[in-house]
Each structure stands twice: as structure tokens, then as C-alpha cells.
ROVOLUM-371711 format. One record per residue (C-alpha): x negated, z, y; residue in three letters. Coordinates in steps of 0.001 Angstrom, whole numbers, padded with zeros to 6 digits, always signed. Each point is the difference from the previous one (the first is absolute). Example, Ala and Ser with C-alpha at 12.3 -4.5 7.8 and 13.67 -1.06 7.14 Angstrom:
ROVOLUM-371711
-012300+007800-004500ALA/-001370-000660+003440SER/
***
This chain:
ROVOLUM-371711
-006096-013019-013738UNK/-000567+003567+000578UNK/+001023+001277+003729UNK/-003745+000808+000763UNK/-001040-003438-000859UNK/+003085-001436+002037UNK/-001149+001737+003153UNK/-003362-001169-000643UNK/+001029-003700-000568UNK/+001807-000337+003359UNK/+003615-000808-001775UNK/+003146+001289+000740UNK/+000679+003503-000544UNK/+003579+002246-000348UNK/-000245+003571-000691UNK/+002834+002397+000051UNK/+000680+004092+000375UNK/+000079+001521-002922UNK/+003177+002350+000216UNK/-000338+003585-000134UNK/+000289+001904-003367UNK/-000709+003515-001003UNK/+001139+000796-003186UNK/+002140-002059-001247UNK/-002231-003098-002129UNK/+003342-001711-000705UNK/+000406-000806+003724UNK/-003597-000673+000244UNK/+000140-002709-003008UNK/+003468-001403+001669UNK/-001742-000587+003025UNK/-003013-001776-001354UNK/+002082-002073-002259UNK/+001710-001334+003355UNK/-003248-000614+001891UNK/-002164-001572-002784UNK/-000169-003702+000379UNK/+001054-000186+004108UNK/-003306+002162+000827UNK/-003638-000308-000388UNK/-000351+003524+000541UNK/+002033+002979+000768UNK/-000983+003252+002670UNK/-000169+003113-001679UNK/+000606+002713+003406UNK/-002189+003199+000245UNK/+002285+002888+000927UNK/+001786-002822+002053UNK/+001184+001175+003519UNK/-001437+003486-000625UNK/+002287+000496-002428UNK/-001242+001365-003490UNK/+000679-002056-003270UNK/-001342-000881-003338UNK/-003851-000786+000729UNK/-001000-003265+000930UNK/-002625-000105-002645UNK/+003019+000855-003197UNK/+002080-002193+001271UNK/-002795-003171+000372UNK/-001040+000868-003511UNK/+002887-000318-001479UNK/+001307-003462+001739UNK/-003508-001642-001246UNK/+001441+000925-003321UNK/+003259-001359+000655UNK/-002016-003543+000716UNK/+000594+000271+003606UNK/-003332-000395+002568UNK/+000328+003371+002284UNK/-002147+000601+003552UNK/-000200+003231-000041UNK/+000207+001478+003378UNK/-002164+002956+000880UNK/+000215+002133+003363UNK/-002201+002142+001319UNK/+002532+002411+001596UNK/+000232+002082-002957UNK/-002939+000194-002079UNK/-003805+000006+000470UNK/-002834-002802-000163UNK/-000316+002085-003814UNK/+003206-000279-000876UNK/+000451-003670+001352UNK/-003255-001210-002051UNK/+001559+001514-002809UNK/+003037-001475-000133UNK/-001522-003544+000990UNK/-002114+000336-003085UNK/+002671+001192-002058UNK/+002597-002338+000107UNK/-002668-002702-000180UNK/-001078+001625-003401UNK/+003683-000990-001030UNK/-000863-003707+001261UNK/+001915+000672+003709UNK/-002029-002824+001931UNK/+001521+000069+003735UNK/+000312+002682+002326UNK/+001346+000525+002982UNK/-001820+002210+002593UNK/+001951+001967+003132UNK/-000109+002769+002357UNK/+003836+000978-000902UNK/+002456+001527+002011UNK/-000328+003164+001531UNK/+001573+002942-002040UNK/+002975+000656+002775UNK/+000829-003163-001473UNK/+001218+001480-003023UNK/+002070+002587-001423UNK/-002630+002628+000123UNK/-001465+000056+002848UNK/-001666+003468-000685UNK/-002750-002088-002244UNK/-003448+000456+000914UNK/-001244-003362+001263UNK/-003244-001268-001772UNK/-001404-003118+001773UNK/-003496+000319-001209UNK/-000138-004042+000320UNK/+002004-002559+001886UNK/+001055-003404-001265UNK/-003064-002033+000776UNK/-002106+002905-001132UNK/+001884-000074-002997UNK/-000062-003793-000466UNK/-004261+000545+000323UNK/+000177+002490-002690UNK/+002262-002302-002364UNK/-002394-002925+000411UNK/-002637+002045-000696UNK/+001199+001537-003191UNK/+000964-003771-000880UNK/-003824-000644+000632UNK/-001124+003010-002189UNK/-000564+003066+001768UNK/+001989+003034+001242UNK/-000514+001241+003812UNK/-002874+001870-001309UNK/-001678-002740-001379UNK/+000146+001259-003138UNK/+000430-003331-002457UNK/+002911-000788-002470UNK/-000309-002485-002821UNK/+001661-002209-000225UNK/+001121+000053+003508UNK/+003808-000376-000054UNK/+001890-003582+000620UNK/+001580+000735+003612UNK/+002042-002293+002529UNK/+000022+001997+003354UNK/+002778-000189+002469UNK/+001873+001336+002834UNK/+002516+000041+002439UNK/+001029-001050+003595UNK/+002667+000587+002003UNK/+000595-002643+002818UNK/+002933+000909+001502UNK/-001110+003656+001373UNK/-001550+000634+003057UNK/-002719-000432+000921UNK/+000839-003834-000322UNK/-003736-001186+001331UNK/-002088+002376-002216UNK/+001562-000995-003286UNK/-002158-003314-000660UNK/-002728+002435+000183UNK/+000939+002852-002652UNK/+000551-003078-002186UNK/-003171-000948+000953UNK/-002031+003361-001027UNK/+001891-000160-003555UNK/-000625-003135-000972UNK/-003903+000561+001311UNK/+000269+003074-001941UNK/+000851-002332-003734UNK/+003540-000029+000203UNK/+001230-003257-000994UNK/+003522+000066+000385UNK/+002357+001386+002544UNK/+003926+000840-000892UNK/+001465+000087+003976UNK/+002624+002449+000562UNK/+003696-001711+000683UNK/+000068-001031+003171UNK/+002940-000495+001964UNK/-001103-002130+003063UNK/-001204-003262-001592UNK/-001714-000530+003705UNK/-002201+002757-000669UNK/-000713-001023-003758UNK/-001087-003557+001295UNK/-002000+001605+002403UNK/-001747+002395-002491UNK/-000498-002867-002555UNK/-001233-002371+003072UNK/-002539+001834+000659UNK/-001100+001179-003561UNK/-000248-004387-000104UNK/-002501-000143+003121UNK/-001998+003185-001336UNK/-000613-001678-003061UNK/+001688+002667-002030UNK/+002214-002008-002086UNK/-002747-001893-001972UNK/-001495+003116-000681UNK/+003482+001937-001040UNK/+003343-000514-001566UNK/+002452+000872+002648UNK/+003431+000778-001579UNK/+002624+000834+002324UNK/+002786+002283-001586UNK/+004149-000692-000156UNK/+001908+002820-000389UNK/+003480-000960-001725UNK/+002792+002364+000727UNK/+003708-000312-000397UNK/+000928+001159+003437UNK/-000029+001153+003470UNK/-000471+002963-001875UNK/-003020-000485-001385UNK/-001425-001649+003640UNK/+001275+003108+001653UNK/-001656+002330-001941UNK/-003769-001591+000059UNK/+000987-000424+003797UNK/+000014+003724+000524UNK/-001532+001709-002971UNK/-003171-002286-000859UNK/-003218+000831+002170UNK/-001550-003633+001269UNK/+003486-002049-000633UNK/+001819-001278+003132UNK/+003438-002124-000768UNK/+001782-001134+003145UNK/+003428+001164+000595UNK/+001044-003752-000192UNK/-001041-000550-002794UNK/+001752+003055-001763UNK/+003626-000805+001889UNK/-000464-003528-001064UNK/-000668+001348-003759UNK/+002937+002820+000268UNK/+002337-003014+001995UNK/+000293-002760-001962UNK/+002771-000740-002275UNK/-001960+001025-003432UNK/-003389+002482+001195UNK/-001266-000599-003610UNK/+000031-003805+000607UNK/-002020+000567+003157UNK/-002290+002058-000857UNK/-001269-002088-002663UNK/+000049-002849+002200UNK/-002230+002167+002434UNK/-002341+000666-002686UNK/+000309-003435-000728UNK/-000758-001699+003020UNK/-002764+002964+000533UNK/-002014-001412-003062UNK/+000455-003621+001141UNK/-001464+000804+003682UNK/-002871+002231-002143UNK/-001125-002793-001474UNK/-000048-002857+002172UNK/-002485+002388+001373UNK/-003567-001181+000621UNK/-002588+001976-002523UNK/+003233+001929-001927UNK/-000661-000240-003324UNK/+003770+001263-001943UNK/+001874+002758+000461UNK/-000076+004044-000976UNK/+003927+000255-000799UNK/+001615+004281-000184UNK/+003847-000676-001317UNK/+002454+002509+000481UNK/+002413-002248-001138UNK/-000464-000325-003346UNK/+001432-002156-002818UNK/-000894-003702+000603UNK/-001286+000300+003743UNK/-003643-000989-000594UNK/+000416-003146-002298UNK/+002635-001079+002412UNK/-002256+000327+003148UNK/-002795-001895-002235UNK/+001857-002780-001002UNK/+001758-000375+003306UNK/-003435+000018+001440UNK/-001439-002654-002567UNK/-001994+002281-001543UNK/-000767-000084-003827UNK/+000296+002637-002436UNK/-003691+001489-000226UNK/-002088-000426-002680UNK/-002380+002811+000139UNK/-001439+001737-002214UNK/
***
């Protein structure tokens, strides 16, 4: 089954980050080669934390060619409601069926922070325009035929202040078409219940796939550094000491990761998992079969 008709069908759903690769297509073929069969779809990033890279649209193109499904994300931080049409409709000429639509992080973010911000849309603006492209029309109203095959999604972050409002941003992107949310790693499992709790009561998660991410790292390190350096990422100093403390950190944070995706899950209205590895080699099949999950059979 094909992710789009997976989200549509209400089963379970496990998509992964797509590494980041520039120019090197051996790397990019290694790392598809170790995803295909554990995901049903893989995140290609756009410029990911303001950071420049090989475009989102190459790098899509080229996975659907390599057999794997890619959501292409597209933000609006760097590129006009043109330029974000066009590269909808271009990687769907190349049979690119899912996208993923967000603001993105501000360029102080990244490593040039002398960029000229764009912003001409925000993510549910963007998420309108997708789903209307996918209904056969530009923003102008101008028509394309065939309109192009589109599964429209976005993101939430429930662990970032401000706690009570962000029900309602999920809310105005899933009223906008989107119809599945990848939620940022959250740290506080209090405030994911919370978030997902009251996605439950606004009737959100019949409406949505709501994919919680687990970030697998082989440290304190790795904690640390999304601790201090990643906007809208909180990890408690406990949690970090315990990590850096115990008798083998890799062992622990796995288990962490581990015990993250079991308490995602039991979740009322959650739906699978968004997994980013920075561990590498085995890490996601081991999660997935310590978790019970199959190997996927998407197509």
C-alpha cells in the first residue's frame, strides 16, 4: 500500500528522516538501502535548520527512483508562493505524492544568517495552497490538468510553549487539508499526553495521522546538543545526567528512545512514529522489532 493510501485507510504509519546528502549519491543510495523496508516513507528537509543543502525537490526525485516513498518537505522561509507552487508541481511531475508543508526556522537559525528572509506564506497558508494545487488550480486560479496526486501534511510541536495554544495550530492545519502531523521530539512525555489528549477531545485524531517523532542518538552528546542548539526542543537536565551516568550511555540512550516510542504509542489517537537516527547502522530495525513493529510493506 502506498503511504498516501495508508494515511487515508487509518492503519499504522512509520516514517523516518531522510539523512542529509549533498553531493555525494553513494551516501544517498547507502542510506536508502538501510531505510527501505522499516519505513513507509522517508522526510526529505528543505534547507533544514536554515542551513543550505542539496534542494529538497533533487533529492525527493531521486529517492522515488531509488523505490523509496519521499514527503517532500517545503518551507516557506526561503522561497515565494511562485517558487513553492513550482516545486510542488515539479516533483509531483516525477510521481512525488506527499508533501510536507512548514513555516521553517528563522534564518539566525542557520549558518547564514545574513539571508534575506522570504515568508510570503506560512504553513497553513501553504498547506491551503498544496490542497488546492492537489484539487487543480494554482493560487490564481489558473487550472492544471491533470491536477497533481498530493497527500498534504504538517507539523506540530507539543512540547514548546505556549503549551495551551498548541491543540489549536494543529487545529488550523488540519482545517486547512493537512492530513498528517509529524510532532517534534518531545522530551516531557506529560506535555506530549497532554497535547495528544486534547487533539483526542477536539476530534483531531480521526481527521489526522498524528505521528510523534523519536530521535535516536548515541549519547549525552547528542541530548546535549538538541538541548542547547535546537530552537523548540527542551530535554531536562535529568534526563541528560541519567543518559551521560549510566554504566554504558549508548545502552541508555537507546533504551530512552525506546521506552519514548512505547509511551508514544500507548497514546490515545497516535497513529506510529516519525523516527530521525543519528545513530546509524541497525538502530531503526532494532527499535521496530523491539517495538513489535513489522517490516513495512509499502510501496
Amino acid at each position: 500500500m502506498r503511504f498516501d493510501e495508508l494515511v487515508r485507510s487509518g492503519g499504522p504509519v512509520v516514517t523516518a528522516e531522510f539523512p542529509v546528502v549533498d553531493t555525494d549519491m553513494a551516501a544517498l543510495v547507502r542510506h536508502a538501502d538501510r531505510l527501505r523496508g522499516w519505513a513507509d516513507a522517508v522526510n526529505v528537509t528543505d534547507n533544514t535548520a536554515a542551513h543550505a543543502h542539496a534542494s529538497n525537490v533533487a533529492v525527493a526525485v531521486a529517492l522515488r527512483g531509488l523505490g523509496l516513498e519521499p514527503i517532500m518537505q517545503v518551507a516557506c522561509r526561503d522561497k515565494n508562493r511562485l517558487a513553492l507552487q513550482a516545486d510542488i508541481v515539479g516533483a509531483a511531475l516525477h510521481g512525488v505524492r506527499a508533501v510536507c508543508c512548514l513555516t521553517g526556522d528563522d534564518v539566525t537559525a542557520g549558518d547564514e544568517p545574513q539571508a534575506r528572509r522570504v515568508f510570503d506564506l506560512d504553513g497553513p497558508q501553504l498547506i491551503r495552497v498544496a490542497c488546492a494545487l492537489a484539487e487543480g488550480r494554482y493560487l490564481s486560479g489558473r487550472a492544471i490538468d491533470p491536477a497533481p496526486e498530493l497527500l498534504v501534511g504538517a507539523v506540530e510541536n507539543p512540547g514548546a510553549p505556549p503549551y495551551s495554544h498548541r491543540v489549536d495550530r494543529a487545529a488550523k492545519k488540519i482545517r486547512a487539508g493537512a492530513r498528517f502531523l509529524q510532532l517534534q521530539i518531545c522530551y516531557h512525555p506529560d506535555r506530549l499526553a497532554a497535547f495528544m489528549a486534547g487533539a483526542a477531545r477536539a476530534g483531531l485524531t480521526s481527521r489526522a495521522a498524528f505521528l510523534p517523532t523519536i530521535c535516536l542518538v548515541k549519547g549525552a552528546g547528542g541530548l546535549r546538543f538538541m538541548n542547547e542548539k535546537v530552537p523548540g526542543i527542551s530535554v531536562p537536565a535529568e534526563t541528560i545526567d541519567r543518559v551521560e551516568k549510566a554504566a554504558d550511555p549508548s545502552r541508555a540512550a537507546y533504551e530512552l528512545a525506546l521506552a519514548q516510542a512505547g509511551h508514544a504509542l500507548s497514546l490515545p489517537g497516535v497513529r506510529g512514529l516519525h523516527l530521525v537516527d543519528f545513530r546509524g547502522g541497525d538502530a531503526v530495525p532494532r527499535l521496530l522489532s523491539d517495538l513489535r513493529i513489522s517490516r513495512r510493506l509499502t510501496a
